[in-house]
mmCIF file of the N, C-alpha and C atoms, coordinates in Angstrom:
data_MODEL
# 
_entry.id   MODEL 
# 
loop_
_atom_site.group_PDB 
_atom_site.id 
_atom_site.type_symbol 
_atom_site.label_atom_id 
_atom_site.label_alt_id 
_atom_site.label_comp_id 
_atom_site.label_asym_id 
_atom_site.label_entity_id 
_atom_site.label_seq_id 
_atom_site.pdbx_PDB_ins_code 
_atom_site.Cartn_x 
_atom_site.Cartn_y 
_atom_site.Cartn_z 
_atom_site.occupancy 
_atom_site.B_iso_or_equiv 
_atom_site.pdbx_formal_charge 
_atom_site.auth_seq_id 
_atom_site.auth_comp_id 
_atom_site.auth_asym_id 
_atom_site.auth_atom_id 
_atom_site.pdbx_PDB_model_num 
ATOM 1   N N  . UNK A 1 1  ? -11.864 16.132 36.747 1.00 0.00 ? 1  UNK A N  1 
ATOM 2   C CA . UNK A 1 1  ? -12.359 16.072 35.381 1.00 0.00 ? 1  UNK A CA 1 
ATOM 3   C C  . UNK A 1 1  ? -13.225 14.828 35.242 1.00 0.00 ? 1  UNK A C  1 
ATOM 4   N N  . UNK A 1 2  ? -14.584 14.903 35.009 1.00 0.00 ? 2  UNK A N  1 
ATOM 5   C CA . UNK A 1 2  ? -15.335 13.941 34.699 1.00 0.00 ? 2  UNK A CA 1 
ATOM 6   C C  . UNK A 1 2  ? -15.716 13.389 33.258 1.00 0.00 ? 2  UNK A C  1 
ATOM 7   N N  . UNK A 1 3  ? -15.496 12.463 33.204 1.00 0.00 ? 3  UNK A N  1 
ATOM 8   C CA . UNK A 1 3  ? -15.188 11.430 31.707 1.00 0.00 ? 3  UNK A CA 1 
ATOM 9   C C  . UNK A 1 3  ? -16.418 11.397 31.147 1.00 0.00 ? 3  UNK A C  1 
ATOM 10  N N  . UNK A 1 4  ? -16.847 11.333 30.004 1.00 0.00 ? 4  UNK A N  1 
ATOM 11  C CA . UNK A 1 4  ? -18.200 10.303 29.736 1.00 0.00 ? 4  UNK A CA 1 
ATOM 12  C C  . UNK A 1 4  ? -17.881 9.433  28.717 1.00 0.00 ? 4  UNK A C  1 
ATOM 13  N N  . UNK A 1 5  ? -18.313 8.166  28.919 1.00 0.00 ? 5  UNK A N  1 
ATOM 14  C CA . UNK A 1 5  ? -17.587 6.897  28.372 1.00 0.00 ? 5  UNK A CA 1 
ATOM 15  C C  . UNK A 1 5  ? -19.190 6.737  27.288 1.00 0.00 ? 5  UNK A C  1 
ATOM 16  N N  . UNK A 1 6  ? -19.686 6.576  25.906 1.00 0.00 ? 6  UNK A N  1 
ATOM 17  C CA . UNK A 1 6  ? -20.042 5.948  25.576 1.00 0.00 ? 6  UNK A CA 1 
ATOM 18  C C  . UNK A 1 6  ? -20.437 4.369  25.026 1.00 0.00 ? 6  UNK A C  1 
ATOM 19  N N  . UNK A 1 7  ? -20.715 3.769  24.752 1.00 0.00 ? 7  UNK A N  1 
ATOM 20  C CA . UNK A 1 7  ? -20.401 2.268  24.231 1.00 0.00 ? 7  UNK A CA 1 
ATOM 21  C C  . UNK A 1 7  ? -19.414 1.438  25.042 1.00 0.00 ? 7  UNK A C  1 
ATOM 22  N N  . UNK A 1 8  ? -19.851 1.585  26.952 1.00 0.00 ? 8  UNK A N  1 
ATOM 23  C CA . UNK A 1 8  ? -19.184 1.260  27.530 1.00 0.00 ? 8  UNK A CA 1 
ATOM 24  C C  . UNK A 1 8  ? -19.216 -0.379 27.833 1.00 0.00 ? 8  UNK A C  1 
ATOM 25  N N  . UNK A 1 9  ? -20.251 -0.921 26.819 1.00 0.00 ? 9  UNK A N  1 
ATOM 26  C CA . UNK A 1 9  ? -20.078 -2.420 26.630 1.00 0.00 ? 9  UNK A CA 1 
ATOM 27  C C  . UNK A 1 9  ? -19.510 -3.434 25.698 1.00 0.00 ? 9  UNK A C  1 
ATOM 28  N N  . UNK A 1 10 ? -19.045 -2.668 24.855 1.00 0.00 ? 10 UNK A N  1 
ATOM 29  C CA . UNK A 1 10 ? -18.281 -2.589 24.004 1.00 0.00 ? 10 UNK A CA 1 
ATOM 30  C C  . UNK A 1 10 ? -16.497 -3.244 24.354 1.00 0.00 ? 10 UNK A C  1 
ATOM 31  N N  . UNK A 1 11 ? -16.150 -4.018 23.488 1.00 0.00 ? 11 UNK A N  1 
ATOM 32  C CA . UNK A 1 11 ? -14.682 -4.594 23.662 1.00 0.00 ? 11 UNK A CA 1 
ATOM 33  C C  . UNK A 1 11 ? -13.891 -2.912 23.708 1.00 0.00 ? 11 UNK A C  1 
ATOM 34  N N  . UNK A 1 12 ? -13.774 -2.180 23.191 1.00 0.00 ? 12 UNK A N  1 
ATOM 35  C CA . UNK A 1 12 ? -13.007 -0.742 22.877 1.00 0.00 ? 12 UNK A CA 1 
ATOM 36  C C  . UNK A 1 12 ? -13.573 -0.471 24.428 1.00 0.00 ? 12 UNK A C  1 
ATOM 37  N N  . UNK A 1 13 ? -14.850 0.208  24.478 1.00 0.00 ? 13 UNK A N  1 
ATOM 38  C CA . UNK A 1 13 ? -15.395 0.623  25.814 1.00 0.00 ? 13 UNK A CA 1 
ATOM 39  C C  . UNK A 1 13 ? -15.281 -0.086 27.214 1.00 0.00 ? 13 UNK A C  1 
ATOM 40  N N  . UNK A 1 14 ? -15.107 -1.148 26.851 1.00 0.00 ? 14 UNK A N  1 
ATOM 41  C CA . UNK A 1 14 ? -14.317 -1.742 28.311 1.00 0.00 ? 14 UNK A CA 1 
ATOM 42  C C  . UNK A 1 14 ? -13.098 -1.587 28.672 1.00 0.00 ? 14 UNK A C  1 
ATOM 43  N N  . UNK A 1 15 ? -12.053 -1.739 27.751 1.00 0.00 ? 15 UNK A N  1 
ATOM 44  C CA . UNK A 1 15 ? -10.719 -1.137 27.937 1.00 0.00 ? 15 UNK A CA 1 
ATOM 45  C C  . UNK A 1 15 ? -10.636 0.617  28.554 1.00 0.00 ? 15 UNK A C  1 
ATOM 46  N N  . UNK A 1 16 ? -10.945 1.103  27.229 1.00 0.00 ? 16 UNK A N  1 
ATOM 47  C CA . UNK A 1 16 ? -10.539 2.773  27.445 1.00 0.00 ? 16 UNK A CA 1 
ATOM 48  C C  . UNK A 1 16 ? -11.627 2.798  28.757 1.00 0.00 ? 16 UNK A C  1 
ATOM 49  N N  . UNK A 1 17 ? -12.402 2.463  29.553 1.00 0.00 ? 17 UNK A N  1 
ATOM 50  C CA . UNK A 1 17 ? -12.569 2.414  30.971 1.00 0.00 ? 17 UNK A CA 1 
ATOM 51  C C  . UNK A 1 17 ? -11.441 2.034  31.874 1.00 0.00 ? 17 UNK A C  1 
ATOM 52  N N  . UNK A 1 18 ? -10.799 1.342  31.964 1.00 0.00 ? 18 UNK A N  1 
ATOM 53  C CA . UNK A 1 18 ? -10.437 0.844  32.696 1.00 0.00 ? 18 UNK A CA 1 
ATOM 54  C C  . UNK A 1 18 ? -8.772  2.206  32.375 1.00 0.00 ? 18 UNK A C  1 
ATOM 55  N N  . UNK A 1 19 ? -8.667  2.479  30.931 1.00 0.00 ? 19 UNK A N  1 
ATOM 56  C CA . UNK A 1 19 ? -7.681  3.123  30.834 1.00 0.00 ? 19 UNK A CA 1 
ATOM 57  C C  . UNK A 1 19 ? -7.483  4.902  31.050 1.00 0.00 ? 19 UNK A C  1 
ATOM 58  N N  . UNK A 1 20 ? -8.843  5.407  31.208 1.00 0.00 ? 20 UNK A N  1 
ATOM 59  C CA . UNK A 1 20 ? -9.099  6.814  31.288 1.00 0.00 ? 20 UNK A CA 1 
ATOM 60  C C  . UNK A 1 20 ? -9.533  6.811  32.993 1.00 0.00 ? 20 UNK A C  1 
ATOM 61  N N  . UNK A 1 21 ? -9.477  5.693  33.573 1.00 0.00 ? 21 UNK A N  1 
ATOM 62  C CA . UNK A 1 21 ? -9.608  5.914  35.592 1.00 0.00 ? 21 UNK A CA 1 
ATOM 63  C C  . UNK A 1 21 ? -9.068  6.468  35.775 1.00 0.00 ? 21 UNK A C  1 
ATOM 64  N N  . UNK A 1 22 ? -7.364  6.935  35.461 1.00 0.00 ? 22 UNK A N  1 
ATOM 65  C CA . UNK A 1 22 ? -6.206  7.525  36.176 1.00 0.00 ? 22 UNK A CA 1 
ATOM 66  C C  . UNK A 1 22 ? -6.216  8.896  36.111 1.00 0.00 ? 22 UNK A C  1 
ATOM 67  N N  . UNK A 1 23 ? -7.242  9.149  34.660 1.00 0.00 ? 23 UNK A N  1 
ATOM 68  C CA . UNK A 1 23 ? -7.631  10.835 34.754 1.00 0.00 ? 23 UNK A CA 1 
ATOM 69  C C  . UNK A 1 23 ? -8.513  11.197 35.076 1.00 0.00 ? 23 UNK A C  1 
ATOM 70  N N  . UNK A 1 24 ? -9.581  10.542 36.063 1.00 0.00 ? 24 UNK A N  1 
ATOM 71  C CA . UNK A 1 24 ? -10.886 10.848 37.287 1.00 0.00 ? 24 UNK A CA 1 
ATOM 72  C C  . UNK A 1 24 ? -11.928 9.960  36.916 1.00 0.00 ? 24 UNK A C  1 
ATOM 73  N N  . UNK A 1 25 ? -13.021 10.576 37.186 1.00 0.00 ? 25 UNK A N  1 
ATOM 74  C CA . UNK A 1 25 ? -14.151 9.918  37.709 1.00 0.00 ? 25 UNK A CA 1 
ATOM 75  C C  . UNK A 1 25 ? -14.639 9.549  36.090 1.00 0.00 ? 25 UNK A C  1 
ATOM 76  N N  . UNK A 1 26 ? -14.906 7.842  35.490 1.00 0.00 ? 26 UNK A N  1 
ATOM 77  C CA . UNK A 1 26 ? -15.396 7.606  34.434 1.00 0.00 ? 26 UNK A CA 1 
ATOM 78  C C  . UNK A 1 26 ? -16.861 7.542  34.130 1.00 0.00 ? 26 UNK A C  1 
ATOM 79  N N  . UNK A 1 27 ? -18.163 8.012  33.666 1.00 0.00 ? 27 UNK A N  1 
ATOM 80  C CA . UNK A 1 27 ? -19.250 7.686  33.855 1.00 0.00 ? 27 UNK A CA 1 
ATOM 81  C C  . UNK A 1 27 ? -19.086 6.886  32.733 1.00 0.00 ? 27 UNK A C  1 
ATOM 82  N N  . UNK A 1 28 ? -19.619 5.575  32.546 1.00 0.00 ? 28 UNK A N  1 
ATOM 83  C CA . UNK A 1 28 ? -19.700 4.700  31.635 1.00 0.00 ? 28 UNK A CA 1 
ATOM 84  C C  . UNK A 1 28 ? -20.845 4.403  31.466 1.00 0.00 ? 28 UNK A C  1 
ATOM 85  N N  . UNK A 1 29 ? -21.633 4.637  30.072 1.00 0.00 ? 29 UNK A N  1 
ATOM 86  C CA . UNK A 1 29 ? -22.772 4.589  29.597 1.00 0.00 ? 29 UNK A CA 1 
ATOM 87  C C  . UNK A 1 29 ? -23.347 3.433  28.979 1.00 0.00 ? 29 UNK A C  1 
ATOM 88  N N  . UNK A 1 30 ? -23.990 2.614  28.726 1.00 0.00 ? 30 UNK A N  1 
ATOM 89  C CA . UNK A 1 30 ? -24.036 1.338  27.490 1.00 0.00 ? 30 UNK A CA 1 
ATOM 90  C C  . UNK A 1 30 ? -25.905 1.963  27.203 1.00 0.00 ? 30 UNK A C  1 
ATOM 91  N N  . UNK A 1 31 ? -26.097 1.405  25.713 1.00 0.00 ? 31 UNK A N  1 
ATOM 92  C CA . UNK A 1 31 ? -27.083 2.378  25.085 1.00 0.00 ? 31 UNK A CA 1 
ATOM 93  C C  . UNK A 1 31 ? -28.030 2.865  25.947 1.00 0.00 ? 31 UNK A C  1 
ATOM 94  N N  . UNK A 1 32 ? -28.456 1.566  26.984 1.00 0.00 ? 32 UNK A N  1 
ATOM 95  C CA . UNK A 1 32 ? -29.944 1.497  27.188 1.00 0.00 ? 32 UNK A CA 1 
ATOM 96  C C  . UNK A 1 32 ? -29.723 3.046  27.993 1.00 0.00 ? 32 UNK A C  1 
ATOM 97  N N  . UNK A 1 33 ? -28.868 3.684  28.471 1.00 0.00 ? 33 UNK A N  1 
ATOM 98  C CA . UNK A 1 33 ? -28.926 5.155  29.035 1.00 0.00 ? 33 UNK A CA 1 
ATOM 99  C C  . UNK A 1 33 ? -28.732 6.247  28.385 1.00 0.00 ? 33 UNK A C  1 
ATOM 100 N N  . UNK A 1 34 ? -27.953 5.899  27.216 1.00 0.00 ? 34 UNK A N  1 
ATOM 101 C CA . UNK A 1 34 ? -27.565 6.818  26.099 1.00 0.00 ? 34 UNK A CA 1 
ATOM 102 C C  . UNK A 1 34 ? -27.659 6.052  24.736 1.00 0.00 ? 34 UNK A C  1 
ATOM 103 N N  . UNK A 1 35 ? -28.664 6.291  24.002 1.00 0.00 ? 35 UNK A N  1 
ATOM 104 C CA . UNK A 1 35 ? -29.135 5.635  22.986 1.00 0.00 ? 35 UNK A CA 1 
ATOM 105 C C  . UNK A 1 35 ? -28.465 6.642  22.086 1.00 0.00 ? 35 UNK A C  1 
ATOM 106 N N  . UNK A 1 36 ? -27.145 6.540  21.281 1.00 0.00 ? 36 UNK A N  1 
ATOM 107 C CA . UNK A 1 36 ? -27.398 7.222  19.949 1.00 0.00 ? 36 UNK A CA 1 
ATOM 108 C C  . UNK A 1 36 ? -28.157 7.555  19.155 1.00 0.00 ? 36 UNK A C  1 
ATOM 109 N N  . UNK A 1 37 ? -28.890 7.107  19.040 1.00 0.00 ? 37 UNK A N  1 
ATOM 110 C CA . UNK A 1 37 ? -30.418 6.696  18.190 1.00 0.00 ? 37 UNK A CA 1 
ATOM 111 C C  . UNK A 1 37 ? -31.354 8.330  18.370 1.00 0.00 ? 37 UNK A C  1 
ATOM 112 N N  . UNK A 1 38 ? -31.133 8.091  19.804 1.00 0.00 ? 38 UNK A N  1 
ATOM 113 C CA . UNK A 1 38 ? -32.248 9.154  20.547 1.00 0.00 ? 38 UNK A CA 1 
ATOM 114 C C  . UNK A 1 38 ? -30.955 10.430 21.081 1.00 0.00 ? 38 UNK A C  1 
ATOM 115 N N  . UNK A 1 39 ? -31.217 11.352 20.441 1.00 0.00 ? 39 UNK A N  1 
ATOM 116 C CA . UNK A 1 39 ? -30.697 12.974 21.010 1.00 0.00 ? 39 UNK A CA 1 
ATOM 117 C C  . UNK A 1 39 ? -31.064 13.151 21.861 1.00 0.00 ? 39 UNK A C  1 
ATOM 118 N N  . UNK A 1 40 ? -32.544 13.703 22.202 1.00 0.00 ? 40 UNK A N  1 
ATOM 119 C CA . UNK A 1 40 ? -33.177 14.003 22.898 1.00 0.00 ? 40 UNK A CA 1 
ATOM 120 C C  . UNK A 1 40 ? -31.848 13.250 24.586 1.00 0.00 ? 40 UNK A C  1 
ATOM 121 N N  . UNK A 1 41 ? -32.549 11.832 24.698 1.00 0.00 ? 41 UNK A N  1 
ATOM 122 C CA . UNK A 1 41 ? -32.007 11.036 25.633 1.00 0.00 ? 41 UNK A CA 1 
ATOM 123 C C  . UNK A 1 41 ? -30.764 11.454 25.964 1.00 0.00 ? 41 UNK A C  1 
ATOM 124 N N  . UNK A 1 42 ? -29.637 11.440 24.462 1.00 0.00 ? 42 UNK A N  1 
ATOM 125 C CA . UNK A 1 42 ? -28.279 11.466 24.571 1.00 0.00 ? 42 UNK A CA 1 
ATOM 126 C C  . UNK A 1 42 ? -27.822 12.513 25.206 1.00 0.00 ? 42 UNK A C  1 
ATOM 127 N N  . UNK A 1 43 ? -28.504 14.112 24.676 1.00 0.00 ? 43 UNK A N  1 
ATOM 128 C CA . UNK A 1 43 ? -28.514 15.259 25.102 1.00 0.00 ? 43 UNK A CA 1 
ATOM 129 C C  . UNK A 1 43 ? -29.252 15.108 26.323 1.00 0.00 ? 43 UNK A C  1 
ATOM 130 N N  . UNK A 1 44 ? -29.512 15.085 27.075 1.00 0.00 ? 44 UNK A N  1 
ATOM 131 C CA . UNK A 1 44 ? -30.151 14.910 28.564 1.00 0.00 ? 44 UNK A CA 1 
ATOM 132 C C  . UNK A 1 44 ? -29.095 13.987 29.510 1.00 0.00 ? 44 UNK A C  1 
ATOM 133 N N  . UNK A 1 45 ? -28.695 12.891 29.080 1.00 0.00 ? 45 UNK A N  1 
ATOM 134 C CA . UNK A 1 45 ? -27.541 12.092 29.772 1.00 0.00 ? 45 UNK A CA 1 
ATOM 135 C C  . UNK A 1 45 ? -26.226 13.188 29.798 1.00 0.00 ? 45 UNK A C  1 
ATOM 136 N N  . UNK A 1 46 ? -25.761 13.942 28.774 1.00 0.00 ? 46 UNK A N  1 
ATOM 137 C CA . UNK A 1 46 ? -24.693 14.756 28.583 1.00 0.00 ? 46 UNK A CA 1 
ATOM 138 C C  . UNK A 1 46 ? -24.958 16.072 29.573 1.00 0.00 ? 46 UNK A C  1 
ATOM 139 N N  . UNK A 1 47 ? -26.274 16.299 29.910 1.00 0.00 ? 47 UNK A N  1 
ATOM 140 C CA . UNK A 1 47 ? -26.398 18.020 30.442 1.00 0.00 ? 47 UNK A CA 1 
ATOM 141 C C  . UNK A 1 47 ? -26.315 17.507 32.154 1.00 0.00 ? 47 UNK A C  1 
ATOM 142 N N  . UNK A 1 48 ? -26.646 16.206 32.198 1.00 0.00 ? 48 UNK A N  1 
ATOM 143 C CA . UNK A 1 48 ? -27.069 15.994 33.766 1.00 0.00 ? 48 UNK A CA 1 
ATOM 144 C C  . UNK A 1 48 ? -25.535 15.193 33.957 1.00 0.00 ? 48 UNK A C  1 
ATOM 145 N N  . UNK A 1 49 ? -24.753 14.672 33.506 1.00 0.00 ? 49 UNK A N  1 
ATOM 146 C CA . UNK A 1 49 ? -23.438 14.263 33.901 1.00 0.00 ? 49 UNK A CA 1 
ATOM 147 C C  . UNK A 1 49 ? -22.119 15.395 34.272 1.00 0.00 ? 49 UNK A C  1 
ATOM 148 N N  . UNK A 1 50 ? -22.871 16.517 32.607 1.00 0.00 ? 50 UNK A N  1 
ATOM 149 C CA . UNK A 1 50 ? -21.573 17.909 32.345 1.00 0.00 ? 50 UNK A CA 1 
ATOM 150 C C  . UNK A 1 50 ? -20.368 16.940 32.462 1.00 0.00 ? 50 UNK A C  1 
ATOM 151 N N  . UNK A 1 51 ? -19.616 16.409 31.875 1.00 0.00 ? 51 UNK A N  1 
ATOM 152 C CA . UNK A 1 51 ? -18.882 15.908 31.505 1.00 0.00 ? 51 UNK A CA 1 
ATOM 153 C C  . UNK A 1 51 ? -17.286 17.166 31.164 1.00 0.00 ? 51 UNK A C  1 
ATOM 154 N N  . UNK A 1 52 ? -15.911 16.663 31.581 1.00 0.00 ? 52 UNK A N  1 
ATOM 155 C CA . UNK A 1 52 ? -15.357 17.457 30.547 1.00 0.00 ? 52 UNK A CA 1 
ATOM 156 C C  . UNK A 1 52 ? -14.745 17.013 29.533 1.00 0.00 ? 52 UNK A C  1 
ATOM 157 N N  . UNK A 1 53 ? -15.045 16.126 29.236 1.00 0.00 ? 53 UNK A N  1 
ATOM 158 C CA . UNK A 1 53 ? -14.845 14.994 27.902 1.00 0.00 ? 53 UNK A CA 1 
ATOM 159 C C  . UNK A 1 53 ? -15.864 14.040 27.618 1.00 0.00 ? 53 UNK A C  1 
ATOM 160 N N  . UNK A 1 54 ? -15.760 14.086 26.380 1.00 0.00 ? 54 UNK A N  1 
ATOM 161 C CA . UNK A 1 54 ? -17.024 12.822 25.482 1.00 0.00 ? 54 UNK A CA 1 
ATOM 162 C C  . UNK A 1 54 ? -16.014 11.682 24.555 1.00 0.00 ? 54 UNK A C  1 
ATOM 163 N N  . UNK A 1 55 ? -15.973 10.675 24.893 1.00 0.00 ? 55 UNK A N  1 
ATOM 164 C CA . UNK A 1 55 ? -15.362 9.717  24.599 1.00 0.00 ? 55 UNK A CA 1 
ATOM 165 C C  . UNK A 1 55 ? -16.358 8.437  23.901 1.00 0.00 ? 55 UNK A C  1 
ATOM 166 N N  . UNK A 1 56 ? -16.248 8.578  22.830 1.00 0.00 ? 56 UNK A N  1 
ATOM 167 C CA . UNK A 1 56 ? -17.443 7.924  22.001 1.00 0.00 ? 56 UNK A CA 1 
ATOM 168 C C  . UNK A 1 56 ? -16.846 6.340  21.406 1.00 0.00 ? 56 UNK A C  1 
ATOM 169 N N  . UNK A 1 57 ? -16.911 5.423  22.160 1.00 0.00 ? 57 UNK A N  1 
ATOM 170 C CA . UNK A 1 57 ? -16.461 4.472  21.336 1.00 0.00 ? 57 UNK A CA 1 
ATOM 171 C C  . UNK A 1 57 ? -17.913 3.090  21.079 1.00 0.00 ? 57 UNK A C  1 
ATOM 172 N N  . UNK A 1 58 ? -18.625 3.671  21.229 1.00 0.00 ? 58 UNK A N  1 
ATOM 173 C CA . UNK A 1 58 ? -20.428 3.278  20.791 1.00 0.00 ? 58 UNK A CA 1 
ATOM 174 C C  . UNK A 1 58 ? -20.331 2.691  19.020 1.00 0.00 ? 58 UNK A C  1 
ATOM 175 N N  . UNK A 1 59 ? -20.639 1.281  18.747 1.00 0.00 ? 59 UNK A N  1 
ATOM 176 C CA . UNK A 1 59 ? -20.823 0.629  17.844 1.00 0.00 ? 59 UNK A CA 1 
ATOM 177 C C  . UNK A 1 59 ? -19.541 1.040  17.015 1.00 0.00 ? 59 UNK A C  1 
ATOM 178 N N  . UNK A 1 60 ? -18.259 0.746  17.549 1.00 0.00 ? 60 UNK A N  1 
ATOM 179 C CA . UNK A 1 60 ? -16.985 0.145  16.824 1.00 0.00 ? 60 UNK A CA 1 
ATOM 180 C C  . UNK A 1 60 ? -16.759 -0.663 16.864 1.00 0.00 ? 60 UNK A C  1 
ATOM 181 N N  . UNK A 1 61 ? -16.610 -1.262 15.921 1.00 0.00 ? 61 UNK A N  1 
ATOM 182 C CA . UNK A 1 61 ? -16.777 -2.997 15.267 1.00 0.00 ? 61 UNK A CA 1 
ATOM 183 C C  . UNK A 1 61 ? -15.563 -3.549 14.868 1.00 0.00 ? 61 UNK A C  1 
ATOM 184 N N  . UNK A 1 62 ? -14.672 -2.348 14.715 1.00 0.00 ? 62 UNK A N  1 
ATOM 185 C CA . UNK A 1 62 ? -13.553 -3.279 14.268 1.00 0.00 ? 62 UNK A CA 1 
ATOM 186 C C  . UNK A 1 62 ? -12.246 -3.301 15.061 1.00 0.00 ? 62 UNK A C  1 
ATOM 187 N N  . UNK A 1 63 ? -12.456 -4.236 16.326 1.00 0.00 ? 63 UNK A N  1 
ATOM 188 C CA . UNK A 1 63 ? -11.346 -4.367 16.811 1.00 0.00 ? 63 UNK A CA 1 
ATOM 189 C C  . UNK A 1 63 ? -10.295 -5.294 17.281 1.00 0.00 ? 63 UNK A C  1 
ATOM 190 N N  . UNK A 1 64 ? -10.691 -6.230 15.658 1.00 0.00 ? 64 UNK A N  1 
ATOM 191 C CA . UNK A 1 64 ? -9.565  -7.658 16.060 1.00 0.00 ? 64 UNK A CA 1 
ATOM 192 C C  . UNK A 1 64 ? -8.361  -7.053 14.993 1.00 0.00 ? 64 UNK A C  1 
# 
């Protein structure tokens, strides 16, 4: 099962990396590859990974 990690630079996105390894292969994204911003991009990173999970933790701010 292949992961896709958004906002993998992220305080949240560095953890749940390190915590979703044990269920396979993590692709970890940070914007400049998957820009929320941009579909187009986002949808193109998502079709060429096929992922079987989307794990979105991209601009969560609140985690003190």
């Amino acid at each position: 099962m292949t992961i896709l990690l958004l906002g993998a630079n992220g305080q949240v996105g560095w953890e749940l990396r390190r915590a979703l390894a044990p269920l396979g292969p993590v692709r970890a994204l940070e914007r400049a590859e998957a820009d929320l911003a941009d579909p187009d991009a986002l949808s193109h990173a998502v079709r060429e990974i096929a992922p079987s999970l989307i794990v979105n933790a991209a601009a969560y701010t609140a985690v003190d």
